[in-house]
N, C-alpha and C positions, 0 to 999 in steps of 0.2 A: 336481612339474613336470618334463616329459621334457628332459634334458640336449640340447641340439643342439653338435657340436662345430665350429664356426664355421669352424674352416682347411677346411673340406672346401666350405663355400658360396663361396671365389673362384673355386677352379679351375671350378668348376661352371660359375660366371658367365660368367668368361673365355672357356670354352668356348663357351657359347652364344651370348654376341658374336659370336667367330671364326668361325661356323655361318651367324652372316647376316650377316658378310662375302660381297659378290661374288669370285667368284677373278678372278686378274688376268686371263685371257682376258676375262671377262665383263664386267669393271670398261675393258677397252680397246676392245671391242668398243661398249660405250653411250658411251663418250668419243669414237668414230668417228662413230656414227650423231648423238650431240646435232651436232658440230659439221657435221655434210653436212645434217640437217633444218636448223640455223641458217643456211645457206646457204639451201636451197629455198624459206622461208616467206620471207626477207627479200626475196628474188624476186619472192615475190609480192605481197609488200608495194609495193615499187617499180612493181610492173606489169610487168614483162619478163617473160611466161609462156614467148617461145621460148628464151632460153637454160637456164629452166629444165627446158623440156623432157629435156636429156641428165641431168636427174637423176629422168627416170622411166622404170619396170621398162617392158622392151622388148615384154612380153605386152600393156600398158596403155598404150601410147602416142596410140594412136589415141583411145585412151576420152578421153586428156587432152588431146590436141588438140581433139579436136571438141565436148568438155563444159564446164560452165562450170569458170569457175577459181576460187580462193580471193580474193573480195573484200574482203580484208582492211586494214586501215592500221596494226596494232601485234600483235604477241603476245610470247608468251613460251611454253617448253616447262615442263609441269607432270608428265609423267610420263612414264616412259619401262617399258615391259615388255617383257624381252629372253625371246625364245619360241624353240623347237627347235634347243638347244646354240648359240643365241646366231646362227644363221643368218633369223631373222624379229624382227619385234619390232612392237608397238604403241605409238603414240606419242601422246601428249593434249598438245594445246596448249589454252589460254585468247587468243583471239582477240578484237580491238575488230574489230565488223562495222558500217558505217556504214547502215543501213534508212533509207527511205524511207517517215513513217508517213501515212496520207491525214489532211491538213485538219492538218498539223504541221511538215512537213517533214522535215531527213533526223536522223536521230538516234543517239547512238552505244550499241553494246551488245555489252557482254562474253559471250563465247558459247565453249564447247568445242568443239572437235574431236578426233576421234580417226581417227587415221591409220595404214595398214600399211603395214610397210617390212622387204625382202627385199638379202640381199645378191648381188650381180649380175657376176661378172667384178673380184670382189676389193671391190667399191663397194658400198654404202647405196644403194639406190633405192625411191622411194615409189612404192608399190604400190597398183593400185586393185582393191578386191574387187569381183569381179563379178556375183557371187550375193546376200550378206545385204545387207541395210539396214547403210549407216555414215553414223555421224552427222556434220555437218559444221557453217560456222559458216553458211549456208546452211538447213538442217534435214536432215530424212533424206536421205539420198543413194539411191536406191531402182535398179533395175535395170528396162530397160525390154524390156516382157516383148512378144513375137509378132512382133518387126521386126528386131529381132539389133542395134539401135542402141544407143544408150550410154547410161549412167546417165542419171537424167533426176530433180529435186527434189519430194520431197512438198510436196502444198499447205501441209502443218504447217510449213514454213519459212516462209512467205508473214508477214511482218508486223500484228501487229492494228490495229484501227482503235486515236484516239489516245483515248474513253472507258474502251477495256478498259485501255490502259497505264496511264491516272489508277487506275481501281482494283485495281490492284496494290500499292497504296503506301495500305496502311490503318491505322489506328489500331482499337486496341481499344476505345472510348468514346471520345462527342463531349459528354460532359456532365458535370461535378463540382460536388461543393456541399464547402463549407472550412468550417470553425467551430473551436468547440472543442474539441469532441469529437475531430474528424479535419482536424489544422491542415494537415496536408501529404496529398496524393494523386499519383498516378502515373499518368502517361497512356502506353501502348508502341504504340511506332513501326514497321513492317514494312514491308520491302521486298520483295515476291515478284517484279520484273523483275529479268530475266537480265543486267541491267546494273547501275551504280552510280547513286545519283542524290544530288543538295545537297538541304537543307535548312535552310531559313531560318524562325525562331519572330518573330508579328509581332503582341507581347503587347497593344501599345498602351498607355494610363494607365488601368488598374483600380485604384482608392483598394487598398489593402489587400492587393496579389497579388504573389506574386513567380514566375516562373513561368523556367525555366531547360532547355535542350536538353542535353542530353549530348553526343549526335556530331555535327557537324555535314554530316558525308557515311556512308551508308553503299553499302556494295556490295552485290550478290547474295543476298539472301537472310539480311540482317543484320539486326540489331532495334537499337533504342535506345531512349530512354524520355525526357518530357518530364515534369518534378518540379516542379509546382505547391507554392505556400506559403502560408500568410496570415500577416503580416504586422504586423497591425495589429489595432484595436477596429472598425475602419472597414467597413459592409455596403457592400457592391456587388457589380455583376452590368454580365457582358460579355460578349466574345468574342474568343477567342484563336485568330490565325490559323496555320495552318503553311503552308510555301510551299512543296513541290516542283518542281526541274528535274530535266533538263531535259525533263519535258512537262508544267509548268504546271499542275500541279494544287494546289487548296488546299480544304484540310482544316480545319472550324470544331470547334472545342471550345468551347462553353457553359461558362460561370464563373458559379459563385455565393460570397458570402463573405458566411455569416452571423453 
């Protein structure tokens, strides 16, 4: 067996820590811009888009006057990437976007954005690109091409009807059989909406079944799992509901207990 002589793997370590340390320019420079973005989004939170106005790049001002705004009611910054020796940077929020879905009403949904932001006369200012697609809580942000006017949103942000939203929120099987061969089975839960949604299990009295949720909320893109059991000596046959908000959807699962 090849000897390794271990004093020589801290400094190693160490080193490689210290390497993805930001330096302190870089580390004071994302301490500047989180807390002037904490500023602008809270802005917009509130609704007051004119004073936030003086916190956008002087090139884009018009784009943000005259385009829509962040219609947002909650976020949080989730990442920040500080670009060209710390004079740009890309910023991602996680934003609640309240939609409007037909035949449901309005509903709330978790959605990112990501955002540029240049330093401007010593200050952080958010920056509207005026060329690529930027994604917003909104959808694409697109450029509008032949009239020189201002960004303008993909139909892909447009909200689905409230069918697509129900299946989004699927289950791998709607049917089990118990005995005793296989006393316990698993049924998993999926969330593909871009928001979070509750669920409630609505077993009812099946003689012989025990039937149990693991999470009772999940977020974006999270799974969980519903753990059926049997019980007992006792046959029956049922059905076991799940309840999704908030759009109302419910999901049968078939029970058998032979």
């Amino acid at each position: 067996m090849r000897y390794i002589d271990r004093r020589f793997l801290f400094p190693m370590a160490a080193a490689t820590a210290w390497a993805q340390q930001p330096s302190p320019a870089a580390a004071e420079a994302e301490a500047a811009l989180r807390a002037r973005a904490e500023q602008f989004f809270q802005l917009q939170v509130d609704k007051k888009y004119r004073p936030a106005e003086a916190m956008v790049a002087d090139d884009t001002k018009d784009l943000y006057y005259n385009g829509k705004k962040f219609n947002i009611t909650s976020f949080s910054i989730e990442k920040i990437e500080m670009l060209d020796d710390n004079a740009h940077a890309r910023l991602t929020i996680k934003a609640k976007v309240k939609r409007a879905v037909p035949g449901f009403g309005f509903v709330d949904f978790d959605a990112p954005a990501t955002t540029l932001w240049k330093v401007e006369d010593g200050q952080w200012v958010y920056h509207i690109d005026q060329a690529p697609t930027l994604e917003t809580p909104f959808g694409p942000l697109k450029e509008q091409k032949g009239n020189g006017g201002p960004p303008t949103l993909s139909k892909v942000g447009k909200a689905p009807d409230i069918s697509t939203l129900r299946n989004m929120v699927k289950i791998d099987r709607d049917s089990i059989d118990l005995g005793q061969d296989n006393p316990s089975q698993t049924v998993t839960v999926s969330n593909d909406l871009p928001g979070g949604v509750d669920l409630e299990l609505q077993a009812g009295k099946i003689p012989g079944l025990s039937a149990e949720l693991e999470k009772r909320h999940l977020e974006a893109g999270e799974k969980t799992a519903i753990q059926f059991r049997a019980t007992g000596d006792d046959k029956a046959a049922g059905v076991v509901h799940l309840m999704v908000s908030p759009i109302a959807a419910q999901l049968d699962i078939r029970v058998k207990v032979n």
